[in-house]
ZAMARGU-4260 file (C-alpha; in steps of 0.2 Angstrom, whole numbers, plus 5000, padded with zeros to 4 digits):
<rodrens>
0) 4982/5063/5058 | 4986/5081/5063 | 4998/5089/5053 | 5012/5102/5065 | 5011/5118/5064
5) 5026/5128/5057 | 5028/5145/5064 | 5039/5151/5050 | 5026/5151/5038 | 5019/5167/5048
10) 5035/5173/5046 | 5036/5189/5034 | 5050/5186/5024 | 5040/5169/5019 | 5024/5174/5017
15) 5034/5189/5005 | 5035/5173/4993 | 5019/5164/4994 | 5017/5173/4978 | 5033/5165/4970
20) 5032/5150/4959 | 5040/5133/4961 | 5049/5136/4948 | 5053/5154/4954 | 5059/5149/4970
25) 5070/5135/4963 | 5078/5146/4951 | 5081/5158/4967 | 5088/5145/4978 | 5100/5137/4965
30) 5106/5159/4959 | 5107/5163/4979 | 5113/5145/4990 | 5118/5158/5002 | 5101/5165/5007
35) 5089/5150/5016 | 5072/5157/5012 | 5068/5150/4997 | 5069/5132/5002 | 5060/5138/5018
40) 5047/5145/5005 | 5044/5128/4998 | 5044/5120/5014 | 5030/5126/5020 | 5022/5123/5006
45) 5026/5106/5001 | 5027/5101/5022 | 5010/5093/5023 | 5013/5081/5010 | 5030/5076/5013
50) 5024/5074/5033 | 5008/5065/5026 | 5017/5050/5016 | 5031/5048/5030 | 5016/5046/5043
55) 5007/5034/5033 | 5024/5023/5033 | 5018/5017/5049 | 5035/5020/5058 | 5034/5027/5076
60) 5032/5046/5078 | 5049/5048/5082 | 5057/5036/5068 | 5044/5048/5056 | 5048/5064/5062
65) 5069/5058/5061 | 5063/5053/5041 | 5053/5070/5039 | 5069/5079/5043 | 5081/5070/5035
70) 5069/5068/5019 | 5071/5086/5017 | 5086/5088/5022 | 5090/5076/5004 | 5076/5087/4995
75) 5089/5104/4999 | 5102/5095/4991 | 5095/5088/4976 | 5088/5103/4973 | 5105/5112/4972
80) 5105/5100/4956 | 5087/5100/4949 | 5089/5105/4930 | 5077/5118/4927 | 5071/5123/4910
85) 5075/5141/4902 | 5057/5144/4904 | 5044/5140/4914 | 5032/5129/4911 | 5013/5135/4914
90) 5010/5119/4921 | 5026/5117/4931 | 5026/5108/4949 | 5039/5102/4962 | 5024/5089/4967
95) 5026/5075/4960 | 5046/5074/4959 | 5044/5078/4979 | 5032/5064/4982 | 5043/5053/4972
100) 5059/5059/4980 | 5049/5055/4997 | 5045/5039/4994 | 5065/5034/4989 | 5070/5041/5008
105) 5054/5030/5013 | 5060/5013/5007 | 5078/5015/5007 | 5082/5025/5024 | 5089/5016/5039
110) 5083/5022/5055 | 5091/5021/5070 | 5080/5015/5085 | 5068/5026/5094 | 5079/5027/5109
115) 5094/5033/5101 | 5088/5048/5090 | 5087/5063/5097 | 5080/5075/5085 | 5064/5084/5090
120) 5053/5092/5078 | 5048/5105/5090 | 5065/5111/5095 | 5073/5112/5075 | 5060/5115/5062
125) 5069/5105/5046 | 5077/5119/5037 | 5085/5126/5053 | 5089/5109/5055 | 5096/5108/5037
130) 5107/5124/5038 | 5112/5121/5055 | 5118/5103/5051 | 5128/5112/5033 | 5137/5124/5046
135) 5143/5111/5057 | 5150/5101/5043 | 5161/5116/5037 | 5167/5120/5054 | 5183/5111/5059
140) 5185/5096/5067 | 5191/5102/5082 | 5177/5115/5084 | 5163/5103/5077 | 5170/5091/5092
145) 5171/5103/5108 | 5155/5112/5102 | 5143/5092/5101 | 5151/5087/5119 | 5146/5104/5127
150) 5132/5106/5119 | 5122/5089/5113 | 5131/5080/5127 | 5131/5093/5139 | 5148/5089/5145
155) 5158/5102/5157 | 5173/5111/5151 | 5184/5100/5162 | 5179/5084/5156 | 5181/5091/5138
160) 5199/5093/5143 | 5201/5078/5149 | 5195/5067/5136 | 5206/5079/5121 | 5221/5075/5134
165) 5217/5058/5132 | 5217/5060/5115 | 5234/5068/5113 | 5229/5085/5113 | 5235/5097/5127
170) 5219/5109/5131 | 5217/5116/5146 | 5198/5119/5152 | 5203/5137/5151 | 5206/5134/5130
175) 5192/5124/5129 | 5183/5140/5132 | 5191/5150/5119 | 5187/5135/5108 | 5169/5136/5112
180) 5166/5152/5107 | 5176/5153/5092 | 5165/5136/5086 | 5151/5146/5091 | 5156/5159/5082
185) 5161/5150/5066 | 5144/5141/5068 | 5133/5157/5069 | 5143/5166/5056 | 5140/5153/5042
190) 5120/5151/5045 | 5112/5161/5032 | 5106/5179/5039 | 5088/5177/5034 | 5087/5159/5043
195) 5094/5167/5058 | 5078/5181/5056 | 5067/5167/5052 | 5071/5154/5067 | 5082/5164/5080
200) 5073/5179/5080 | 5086/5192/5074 | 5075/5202/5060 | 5088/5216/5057 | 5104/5210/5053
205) 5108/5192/5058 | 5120/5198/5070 | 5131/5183/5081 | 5127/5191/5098 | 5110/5190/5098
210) 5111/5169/5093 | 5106/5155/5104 | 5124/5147/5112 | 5117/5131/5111 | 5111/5128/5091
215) 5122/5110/5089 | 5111/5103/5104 | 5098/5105/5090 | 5107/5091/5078 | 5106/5072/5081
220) 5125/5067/5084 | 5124/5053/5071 | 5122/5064/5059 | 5140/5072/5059 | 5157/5065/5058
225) 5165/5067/5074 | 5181/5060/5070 | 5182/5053/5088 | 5172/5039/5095 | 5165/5032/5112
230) 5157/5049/5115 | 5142/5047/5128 | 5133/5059/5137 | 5142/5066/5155 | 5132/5056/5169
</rodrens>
């Protein structure tokens, strides 16, 4: 079984924390939630054995792939919790609770069929994934809504209008527009500036204009509360 290859782990700002403790980089994480590189940090390091045990659930490489992401998406936020003692232990190790956190989202996920998930592992790296997916909950509905059927679904800014008509709200294709680029905007602005230098390629200062328009095709639509149902992709 070959294990991906993670292009963020070449990244400088990571490899600056190879040299960082578990402990160290939980401790930073759980101080600074606003910064993404830390959890990056122990992704990469810890990516090969979460990937390992999903692998060997014998589910198909799509269903694993779905289960690696949203396995660490759960990591991130359990982590956020994780009581950490006032010092370090010299033996201390994410290990062990990761393989045991793993093995809950093994047994108890529910996994949509193959056909209907569509996350790729080589178009969102998990903690892109994670931080993308964090932003799109915080936007509002509205924005969160306009920004999956352009984007994920691909749909034209006509028949965005059309449907929210349908739905009792008055937008023009001409406000859709405007509302596009303000999700987009509210989106770029709340990923954390070293995720941005890490995935989108921005190394100076994270800034909005330089941003792929397109990051909420990178999410799986069941994954977010779209307040609005029967969407399906434009034929």
């Amino acid at each position: 079984m070959d294990i991906p290859n993670f292009p963020e782990c070449d990244h400088a700002i990571v490899k600056s924390l190879f040299e960082y403790s578990d402990y160290d980089l939980v401790q930073q994480l759980k101080q600074h939630p606003e910064e993404g590189k830390y959890f990056t940090a122990l992704f990469c390091r810890y990516s090969p054995v979460v990937y390992t045990l999903i692998r060997h659930s014998a589910r198909s490489t799509v269903q694993s792939e779905y289960l690696f992401a949203l396995t660490w998406r759960h990591i991130l936020y359990e982590l956020s919790g994780l009581e950490l003692p006032p010092e370090p232990p010299a033996d201390f190790s994410l290990q062990a609770w990761l393989v045991n956190l793993t093995a809950v989202c093994i047994n108890q996920a529910a996994l949509p069929d193959v056909e209907e998930i569509h996350y790729s592992l080589q178009d969102a790296s998990p903690p892109l994934w994670c931080y993308v997916t964090q932003g799109m909950e915080r936007l509002q509905p509205l924005h969160r809504l306009v920004l999956v059927m352009a984007q994920t679904f691909r749909w034209s800014k006509t028949r965005i209008s059309a449907y929210l008509q349908a739905e009792g709200q008055r937008i023009s294709p001409q406000a859709v527009a405007t509302l596009l680029a303000d999700a987009q905007q509210s989106l770029s602005s709340g990923l954390p500036n070293d995720i941005q230098a890490i995935y989108l390629g921005d190394t100076e200062t994270g800034s909005e204009e330089d941003l792929p328009e397109d990051l909420a095709g990178l999410l799986d639509v069941s994954d977010l509360d779209l307040e609005q149902p029967n969407l399906a992709p434009e034929a």
